[in-house]
ROTORLUM-992973 format. One record per residue (C-alpha): x, y, z; residue in three letters; residue number from 0. Coordinates in pm, whole numbers, plus 50000, padded with zeros to 5 digits. Example, Ala and Ser with C-alpha at 12.3 -4.5 7.8 and 13.67 -1.06 7.14 Angstrom:
<rovexs>
X: 51230 Y: 49550 Z: 50780 resn: ALA resi: 0
X: 51367 Y: 49894 Z: 50714 resn: SER resi: 1
</rovexs>
This chain:
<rovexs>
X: 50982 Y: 48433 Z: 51277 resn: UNK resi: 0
X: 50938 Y: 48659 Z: 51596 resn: UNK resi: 1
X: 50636 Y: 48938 Z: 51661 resn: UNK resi: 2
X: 50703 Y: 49147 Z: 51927 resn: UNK resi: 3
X: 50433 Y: 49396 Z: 52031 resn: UNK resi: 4
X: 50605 Y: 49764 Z: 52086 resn: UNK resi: 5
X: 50333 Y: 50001 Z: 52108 resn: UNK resi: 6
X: 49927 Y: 50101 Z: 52043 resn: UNK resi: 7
X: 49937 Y: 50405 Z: 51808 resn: UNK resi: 8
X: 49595 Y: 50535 Z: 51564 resn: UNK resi: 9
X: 49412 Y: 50258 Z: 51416 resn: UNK resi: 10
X: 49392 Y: 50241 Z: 50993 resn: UNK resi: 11
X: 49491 Y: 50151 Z: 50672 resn: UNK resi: 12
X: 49853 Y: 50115 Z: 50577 resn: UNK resi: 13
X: 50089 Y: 50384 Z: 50600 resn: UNK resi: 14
X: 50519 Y: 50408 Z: 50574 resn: UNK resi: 15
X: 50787 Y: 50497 Z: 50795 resn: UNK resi: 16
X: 51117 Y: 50713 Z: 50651 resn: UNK resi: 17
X: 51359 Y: 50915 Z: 50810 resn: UNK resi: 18
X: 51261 Y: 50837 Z: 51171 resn: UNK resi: 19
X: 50902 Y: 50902 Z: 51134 resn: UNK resi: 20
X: 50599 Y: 50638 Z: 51100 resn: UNK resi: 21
X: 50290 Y: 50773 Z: 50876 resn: UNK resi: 22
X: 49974 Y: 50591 Z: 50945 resn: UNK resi: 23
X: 49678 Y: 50671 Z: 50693 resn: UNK resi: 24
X: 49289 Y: 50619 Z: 50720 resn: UNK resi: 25
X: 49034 Y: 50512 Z: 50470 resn: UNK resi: 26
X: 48919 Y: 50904 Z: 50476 resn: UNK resi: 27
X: 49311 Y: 51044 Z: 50400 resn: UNK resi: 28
X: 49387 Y: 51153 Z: 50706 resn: UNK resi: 29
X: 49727 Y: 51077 Z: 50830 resn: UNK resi: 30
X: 49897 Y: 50993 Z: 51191 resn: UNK resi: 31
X: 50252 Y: 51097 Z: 51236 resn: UNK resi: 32
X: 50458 Y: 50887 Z: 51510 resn: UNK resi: 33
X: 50827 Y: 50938 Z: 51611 resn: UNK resi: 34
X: 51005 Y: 50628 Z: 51563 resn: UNK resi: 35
X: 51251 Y: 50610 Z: 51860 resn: UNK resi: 36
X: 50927 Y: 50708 Z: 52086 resn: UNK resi: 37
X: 50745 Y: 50427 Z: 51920 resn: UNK resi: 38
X: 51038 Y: 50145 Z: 51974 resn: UNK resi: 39
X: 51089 Y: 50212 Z: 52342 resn: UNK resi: 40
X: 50662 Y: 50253 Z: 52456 resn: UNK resi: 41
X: 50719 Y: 49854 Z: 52557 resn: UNK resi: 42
X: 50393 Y: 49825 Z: 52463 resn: UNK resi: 43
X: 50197 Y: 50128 Z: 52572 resn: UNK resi: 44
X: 50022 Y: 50397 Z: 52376 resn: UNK resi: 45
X: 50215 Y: 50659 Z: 52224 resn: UNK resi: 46
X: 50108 Y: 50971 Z: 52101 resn: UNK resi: 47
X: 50144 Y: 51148 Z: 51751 resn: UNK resi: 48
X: 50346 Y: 51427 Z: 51657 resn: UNK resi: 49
X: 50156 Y: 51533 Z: 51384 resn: UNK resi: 50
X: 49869 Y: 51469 Z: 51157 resn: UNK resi: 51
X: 49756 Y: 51631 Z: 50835 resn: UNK resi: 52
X: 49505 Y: 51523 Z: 50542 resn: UNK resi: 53
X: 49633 Y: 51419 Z: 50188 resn: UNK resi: 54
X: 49624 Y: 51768 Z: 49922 resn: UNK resi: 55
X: 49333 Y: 51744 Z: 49748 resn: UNK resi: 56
X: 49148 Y: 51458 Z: 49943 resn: UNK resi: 57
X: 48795 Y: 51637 Z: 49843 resn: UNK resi: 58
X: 48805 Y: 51575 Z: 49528 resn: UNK resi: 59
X: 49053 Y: 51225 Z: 49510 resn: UNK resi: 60
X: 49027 Y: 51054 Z: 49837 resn: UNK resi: 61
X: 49233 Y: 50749 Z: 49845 resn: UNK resi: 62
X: 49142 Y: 50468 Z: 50077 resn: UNK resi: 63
X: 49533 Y: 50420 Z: 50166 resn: UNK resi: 64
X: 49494 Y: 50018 Z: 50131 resn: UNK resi: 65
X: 49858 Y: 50015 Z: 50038 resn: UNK resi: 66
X: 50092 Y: 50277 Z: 50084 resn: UNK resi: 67
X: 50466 Y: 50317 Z: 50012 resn: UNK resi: 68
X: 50745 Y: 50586 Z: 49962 resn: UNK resi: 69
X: 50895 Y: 50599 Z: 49594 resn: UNK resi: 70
X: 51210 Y: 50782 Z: 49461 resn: UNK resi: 71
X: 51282 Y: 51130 Z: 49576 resn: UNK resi: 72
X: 51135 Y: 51424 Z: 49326 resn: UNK resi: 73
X: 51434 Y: 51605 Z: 49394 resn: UNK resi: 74
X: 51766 Y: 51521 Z: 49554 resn: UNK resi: 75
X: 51675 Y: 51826 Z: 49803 resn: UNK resi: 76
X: 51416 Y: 51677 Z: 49957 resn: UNK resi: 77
X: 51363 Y: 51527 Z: 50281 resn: UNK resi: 78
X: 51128 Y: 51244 Z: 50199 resn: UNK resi: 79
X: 51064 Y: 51069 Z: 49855 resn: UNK resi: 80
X: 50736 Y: 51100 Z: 49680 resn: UNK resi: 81
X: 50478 Y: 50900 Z: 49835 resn: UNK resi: 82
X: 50277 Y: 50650 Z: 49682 resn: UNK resi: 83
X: 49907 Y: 50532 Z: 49796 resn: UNK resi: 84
X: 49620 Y: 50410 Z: 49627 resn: UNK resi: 85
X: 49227 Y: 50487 Z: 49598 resn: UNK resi: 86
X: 49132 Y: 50086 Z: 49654 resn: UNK resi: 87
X: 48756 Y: 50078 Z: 49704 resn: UNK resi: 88
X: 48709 Y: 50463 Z: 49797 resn: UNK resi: 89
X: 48459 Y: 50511 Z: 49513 resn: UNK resi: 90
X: 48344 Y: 50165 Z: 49515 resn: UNK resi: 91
X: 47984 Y: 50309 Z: 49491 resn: UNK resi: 92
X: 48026 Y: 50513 Z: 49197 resn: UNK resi: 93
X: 48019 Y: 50512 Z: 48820 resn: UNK resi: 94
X: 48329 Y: 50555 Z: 48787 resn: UNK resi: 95
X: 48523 Y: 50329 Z: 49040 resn: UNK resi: 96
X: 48876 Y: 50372 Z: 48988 resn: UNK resi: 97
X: 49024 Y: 50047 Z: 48984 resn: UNK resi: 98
X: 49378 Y: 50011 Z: 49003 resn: UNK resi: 99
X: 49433 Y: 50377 Z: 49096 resn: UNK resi: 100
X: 49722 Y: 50523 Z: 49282 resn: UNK resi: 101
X: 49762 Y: 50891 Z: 49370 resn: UNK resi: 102
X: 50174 Y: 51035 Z: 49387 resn: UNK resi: 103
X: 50240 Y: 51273 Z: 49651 resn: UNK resi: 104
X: 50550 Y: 51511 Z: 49762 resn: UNK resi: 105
X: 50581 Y: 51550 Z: 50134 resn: UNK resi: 106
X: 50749 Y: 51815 Z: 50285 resn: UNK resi: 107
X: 50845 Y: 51914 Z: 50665 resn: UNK resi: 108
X: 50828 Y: 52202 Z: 50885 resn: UNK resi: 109
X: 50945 Y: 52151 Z: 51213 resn: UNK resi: 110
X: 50635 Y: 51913 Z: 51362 resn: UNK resi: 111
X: 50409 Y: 52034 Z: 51052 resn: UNK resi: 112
X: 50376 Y: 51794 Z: 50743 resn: UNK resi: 113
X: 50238 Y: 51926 Z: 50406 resn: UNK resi: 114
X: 50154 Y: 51757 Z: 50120 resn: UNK resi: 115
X: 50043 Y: 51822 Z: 49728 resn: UNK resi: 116
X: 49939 Y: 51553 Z: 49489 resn: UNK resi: 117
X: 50190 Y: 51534 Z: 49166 resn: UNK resi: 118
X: 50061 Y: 51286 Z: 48984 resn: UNK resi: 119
X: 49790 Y: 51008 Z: 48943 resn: UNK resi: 120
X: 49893 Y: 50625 Z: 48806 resn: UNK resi: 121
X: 49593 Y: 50419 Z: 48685 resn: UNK resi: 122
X: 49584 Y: 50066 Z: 48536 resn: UNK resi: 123
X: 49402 Y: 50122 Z: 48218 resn: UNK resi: 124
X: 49252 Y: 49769 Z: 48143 resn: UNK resi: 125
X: 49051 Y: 49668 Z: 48435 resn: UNK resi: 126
X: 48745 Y: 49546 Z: 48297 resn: UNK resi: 127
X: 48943 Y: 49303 Z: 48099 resn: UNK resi: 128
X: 48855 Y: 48948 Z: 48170 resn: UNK resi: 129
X: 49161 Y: 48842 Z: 47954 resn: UNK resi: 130
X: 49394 Y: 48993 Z: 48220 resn: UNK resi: 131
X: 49337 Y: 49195 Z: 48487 resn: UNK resi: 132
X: 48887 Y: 49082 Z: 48555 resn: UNK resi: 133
X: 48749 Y: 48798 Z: 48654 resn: UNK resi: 134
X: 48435 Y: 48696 Z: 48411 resn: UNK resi: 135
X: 48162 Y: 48743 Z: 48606 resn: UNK resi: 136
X: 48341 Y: 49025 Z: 48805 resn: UNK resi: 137
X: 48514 Y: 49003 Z: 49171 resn: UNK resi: 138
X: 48432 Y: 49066 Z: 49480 resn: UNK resi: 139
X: 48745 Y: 49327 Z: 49506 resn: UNK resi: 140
X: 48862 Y: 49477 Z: 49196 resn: UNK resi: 141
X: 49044 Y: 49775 Z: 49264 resn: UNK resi: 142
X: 49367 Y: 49597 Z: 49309 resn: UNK resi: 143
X: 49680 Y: 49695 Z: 49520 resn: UNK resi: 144
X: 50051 Y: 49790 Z: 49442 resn: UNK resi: 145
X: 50407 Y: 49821 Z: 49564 resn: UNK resi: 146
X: 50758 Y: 49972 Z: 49382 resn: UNK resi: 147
X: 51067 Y: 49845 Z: 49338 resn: UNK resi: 148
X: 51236 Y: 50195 Z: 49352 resn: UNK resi: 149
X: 51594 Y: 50044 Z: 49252 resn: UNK resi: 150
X: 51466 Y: 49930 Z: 48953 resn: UNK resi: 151
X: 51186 Y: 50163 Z: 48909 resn: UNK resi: 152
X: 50954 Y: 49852 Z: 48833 resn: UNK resi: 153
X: 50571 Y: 49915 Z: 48984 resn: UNK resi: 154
X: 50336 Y: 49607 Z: 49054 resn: UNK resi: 155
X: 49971 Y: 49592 Z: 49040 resn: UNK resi: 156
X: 49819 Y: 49350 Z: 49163 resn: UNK resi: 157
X: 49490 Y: 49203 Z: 49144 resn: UNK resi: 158
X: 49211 Y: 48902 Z: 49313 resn: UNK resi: 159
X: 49089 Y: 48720 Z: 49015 resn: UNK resi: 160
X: 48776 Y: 48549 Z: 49194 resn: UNK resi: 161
X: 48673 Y: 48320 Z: 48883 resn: UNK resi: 162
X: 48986 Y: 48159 Z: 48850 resn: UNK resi: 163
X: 49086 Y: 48180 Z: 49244 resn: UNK resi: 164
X: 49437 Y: 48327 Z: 49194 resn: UNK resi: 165
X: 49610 Y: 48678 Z: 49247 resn: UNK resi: 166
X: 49777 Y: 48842 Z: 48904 resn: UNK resi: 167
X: 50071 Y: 49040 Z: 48950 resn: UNK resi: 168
X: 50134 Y: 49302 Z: 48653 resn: UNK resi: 169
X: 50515 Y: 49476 Z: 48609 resn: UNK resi: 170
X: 50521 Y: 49799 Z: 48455 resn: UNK resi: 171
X: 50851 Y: 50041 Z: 48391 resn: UNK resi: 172
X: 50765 Y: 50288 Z: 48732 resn: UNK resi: 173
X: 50633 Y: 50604 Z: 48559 resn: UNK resi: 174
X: 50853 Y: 50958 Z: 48547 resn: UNK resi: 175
X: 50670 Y: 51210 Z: 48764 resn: UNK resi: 176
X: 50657 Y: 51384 Z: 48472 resn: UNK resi: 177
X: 50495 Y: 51145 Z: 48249 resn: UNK resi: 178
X: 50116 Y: 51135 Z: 48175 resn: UNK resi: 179
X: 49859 Y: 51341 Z: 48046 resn: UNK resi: 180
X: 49750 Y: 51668 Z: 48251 resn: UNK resi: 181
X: 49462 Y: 51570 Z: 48369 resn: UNK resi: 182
X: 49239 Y: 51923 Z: 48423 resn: UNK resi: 183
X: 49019 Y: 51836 Z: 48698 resn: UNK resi: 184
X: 49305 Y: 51757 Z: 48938 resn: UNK resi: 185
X: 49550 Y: 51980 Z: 48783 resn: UNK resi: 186
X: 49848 Y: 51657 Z: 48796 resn: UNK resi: 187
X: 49938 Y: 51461 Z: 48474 resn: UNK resi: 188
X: 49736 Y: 51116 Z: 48540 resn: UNK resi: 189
X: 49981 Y: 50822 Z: 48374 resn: UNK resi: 190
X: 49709 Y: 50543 Z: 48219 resn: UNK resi: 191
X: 49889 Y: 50187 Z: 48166 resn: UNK resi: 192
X: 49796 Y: 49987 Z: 47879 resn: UNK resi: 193
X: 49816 Y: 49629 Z: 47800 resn: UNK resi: 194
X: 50091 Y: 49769 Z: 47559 resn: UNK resi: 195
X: 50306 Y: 49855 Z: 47886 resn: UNK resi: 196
X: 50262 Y: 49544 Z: 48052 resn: UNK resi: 197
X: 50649 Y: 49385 Z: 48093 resn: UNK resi: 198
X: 50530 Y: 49059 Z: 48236 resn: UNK resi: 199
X: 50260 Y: 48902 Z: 48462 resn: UNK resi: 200
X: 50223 Y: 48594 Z: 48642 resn: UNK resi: 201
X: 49954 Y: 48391 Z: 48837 resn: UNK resi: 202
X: 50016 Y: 48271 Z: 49228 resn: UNK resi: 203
X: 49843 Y: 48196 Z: 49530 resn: UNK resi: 204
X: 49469 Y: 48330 Z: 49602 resn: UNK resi: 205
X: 49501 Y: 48631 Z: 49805 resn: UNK resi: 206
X: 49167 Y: 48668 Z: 50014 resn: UNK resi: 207
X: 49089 Y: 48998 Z: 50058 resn: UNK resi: 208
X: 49415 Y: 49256 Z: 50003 resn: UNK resi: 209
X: 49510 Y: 49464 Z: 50242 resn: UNK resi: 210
X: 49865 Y: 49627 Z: 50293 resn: UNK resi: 211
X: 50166 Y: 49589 Z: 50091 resn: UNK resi: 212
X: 50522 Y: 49652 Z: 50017 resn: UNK resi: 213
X: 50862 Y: 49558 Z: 49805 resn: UNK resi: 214
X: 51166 Y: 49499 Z: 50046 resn: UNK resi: 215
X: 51486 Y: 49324 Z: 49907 resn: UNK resi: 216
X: 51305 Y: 49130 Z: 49586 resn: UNK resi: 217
X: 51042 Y: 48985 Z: 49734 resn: UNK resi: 218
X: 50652 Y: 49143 Z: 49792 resn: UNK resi: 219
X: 50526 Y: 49108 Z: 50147 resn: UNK resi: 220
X: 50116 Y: 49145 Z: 50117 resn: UNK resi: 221
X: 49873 Y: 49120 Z: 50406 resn: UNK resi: 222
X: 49517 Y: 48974 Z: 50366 resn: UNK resi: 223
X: 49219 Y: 48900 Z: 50577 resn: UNK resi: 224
X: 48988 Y: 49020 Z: 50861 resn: UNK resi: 225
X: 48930 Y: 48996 Z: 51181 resn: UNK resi: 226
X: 48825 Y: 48664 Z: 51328 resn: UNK resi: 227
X: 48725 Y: 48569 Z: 50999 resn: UNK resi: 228
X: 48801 Y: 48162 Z: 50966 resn: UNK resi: 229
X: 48762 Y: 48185 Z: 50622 resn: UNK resi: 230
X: 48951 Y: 48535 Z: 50529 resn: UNK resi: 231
X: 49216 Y: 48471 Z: 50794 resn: UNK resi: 232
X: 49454 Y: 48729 Z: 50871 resn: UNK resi: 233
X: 49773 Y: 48650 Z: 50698 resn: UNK resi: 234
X: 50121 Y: 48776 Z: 50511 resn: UNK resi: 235
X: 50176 Y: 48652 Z: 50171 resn: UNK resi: 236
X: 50608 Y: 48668 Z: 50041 resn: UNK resi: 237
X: 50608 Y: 48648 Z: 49733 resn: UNK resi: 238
X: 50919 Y: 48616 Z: 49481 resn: UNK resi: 239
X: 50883 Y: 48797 Z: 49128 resn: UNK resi: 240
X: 51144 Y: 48672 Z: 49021 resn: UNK resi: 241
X: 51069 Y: 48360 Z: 49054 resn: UNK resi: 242
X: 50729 Y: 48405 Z: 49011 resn: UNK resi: 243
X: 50601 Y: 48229 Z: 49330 resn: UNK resi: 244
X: 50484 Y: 48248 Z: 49660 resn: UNK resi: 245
X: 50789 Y: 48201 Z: 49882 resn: UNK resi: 246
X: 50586 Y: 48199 Z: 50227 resn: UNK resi: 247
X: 50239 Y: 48202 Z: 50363 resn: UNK resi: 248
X: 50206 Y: 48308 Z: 50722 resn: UNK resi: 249
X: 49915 Y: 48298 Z: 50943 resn: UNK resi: 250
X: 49844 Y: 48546 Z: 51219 resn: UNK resi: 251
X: 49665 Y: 48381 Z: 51427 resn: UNK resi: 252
X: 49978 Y: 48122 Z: 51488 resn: UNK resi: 253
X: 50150 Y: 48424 Z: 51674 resn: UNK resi: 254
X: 49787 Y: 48496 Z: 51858 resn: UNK resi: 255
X: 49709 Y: 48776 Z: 51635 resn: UNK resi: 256
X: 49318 Y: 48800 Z: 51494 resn: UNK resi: 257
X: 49276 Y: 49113 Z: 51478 resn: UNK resi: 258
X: 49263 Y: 49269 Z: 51044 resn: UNK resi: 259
X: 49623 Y: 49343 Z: 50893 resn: UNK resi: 260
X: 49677 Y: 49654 Z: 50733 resn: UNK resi: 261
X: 50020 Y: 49812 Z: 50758 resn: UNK resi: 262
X: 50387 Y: 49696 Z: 50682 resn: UNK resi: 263
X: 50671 Y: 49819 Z: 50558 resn: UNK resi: 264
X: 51070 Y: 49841 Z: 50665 resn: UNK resi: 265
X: 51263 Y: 50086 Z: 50728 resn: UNK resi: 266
X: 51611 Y: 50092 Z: 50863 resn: UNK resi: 267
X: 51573 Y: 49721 Z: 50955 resn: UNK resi: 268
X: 51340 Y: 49670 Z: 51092 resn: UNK resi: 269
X: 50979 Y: 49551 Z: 50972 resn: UNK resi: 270
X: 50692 Y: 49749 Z: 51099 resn: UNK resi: 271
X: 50335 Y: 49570 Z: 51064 resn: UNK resi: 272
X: 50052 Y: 49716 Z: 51261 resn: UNK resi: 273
X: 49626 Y: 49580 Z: 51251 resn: UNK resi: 274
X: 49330 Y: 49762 Z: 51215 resn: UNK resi: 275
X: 49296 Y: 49893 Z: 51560 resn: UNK resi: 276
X: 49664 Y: 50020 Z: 51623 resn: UNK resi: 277
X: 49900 Y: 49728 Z: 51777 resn: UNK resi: 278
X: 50215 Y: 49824 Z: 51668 resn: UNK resi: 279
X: 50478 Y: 49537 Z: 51603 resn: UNK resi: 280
X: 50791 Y: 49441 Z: 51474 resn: UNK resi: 281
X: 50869 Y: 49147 Z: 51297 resn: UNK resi: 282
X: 51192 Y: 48941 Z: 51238 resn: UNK resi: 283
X: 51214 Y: 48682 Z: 50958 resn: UNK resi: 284
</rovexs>
């Protein structure tokens, strides 16, 4: 595997990259836009954004953008497919936490100006379950993280199960835009899955502390870890559905890297990962 360092951009969460533009998301909603061909020929340096705008609606559902991906297109006139990011550990504080939340979003483009309005909310419906999804006890981190396998319109949530020290992946059928219940106070059908819509689920390695994720060619690629933490270290999980196992662990710090993961995805190619504070790499397996 090679890392090659190609620029410094807005530190974050995760974020996606379609149609020759990178979108890099904050815990607070806010979102960097980068241009692609500027970011793979900075050799290094900083490059500057294009753009930046703040998720519809992010006063009242604020997602913490832990993992963030690009779904199927709402309409086959649109430039970008709906995007896909989650709440995480946004109201982590509150009575009502939102575990396993995910907020569905249709971008649109003018010129340098990006727009954005919130379609539809996904939730896992059985959280406090210690049977599947809860660890008894509780965990640590229980909001759990998710990717989409758009050409099989299968969505994963997944989950740290602390008690039993193992990560639970969930498959569900990936929910119509239109499906749900309108949900009044964000005026966008919220979709709750039940145990009933479960397809399958399987146990694998411990993930210590999720961070970003993403579905490319069958497999799940999901980061993990902190920043010169020896005992969360940063780290990339593969991991085969399929199969149901984890096809590759790799370590960060082997390539030099300590600094938090938080963003991957491909596009094009090419695998994008960037950290916490804004290295920009890509990444060849």
């Amino acid at each position: 595997m090679k890392i090659t360092k190609i620029a410094n951009i807005a530190g974050g969460q995760d974020g996606a990259v379609h149609g020759g533009f990178l979108f890099r998301f904050d815990e607070k909603s806010k979102c960097h836009v980068y241009d692609t061909k500027k970011l793979l020929c900075a050799e290094g340096a900083q490059v500057e954004e294009i753009s930046s705008f703040d998720l519809d609606k992010s006063d009242i559902l604020m997602p913490h953008n832990n993992a963030v991906m690009f779904g199927n297109y709402f309409s086959p006139d649109d430039e970008f497919p709906l995007l896909y990011t989650n709440l995480y550990n946004s109201y982590a504080n509150c009575d009502d936490k939102m575990k396993g939340t995910c907020a569905v979003y249709h971008v649109t483009r003018n010129g340098n100006d990006f727009d954005t309005k919130l379609v539809q909310i996904i939730e896992i419906g059985f959280t406090d379950d210690t049977s599947l999804w809860a660890s008894e006890g509780g965990d640590v981190r229980p909001y759990g993280n998710f990717v989409l396998d758009t050409k099989n319109n299968v969505y994963y949530g997944f989950t740290m199960r602390d008690g039993e020290k193992k990560s639970r992946y969930f498959s569900f059928d990936l929910p119509k835009v239109t499906d749900g219940k309108y949900d009044e106070k964000y005026g966008v059908n919220r979709v709750v899955l039940s145990k009933e819509d479960i397809k399958e689920y399987f146990d694998c390695d411990y993930h210590r502390y999720v961070q970003g994720a993403v579905y490319h060619e069958g497999k799940i690629y999901s980061l993990e870890g902190f920043t010169n933490d020896n005992t969360n270290l940063p780290a990339m999980r593969i991991i085969d559905p399929a199969k149901k196992i984890q096809q590759k662990l790799v370590l960060f710090g082997d390539y030099g890297m300590t600094v938090e993961p938080e963003f991957i995805d491909f596009c094009d190619g090419i695998c994008y990962y960037a950290d916490n504070w804004g290295n920009l790499y890509t990444v060849e397996f």
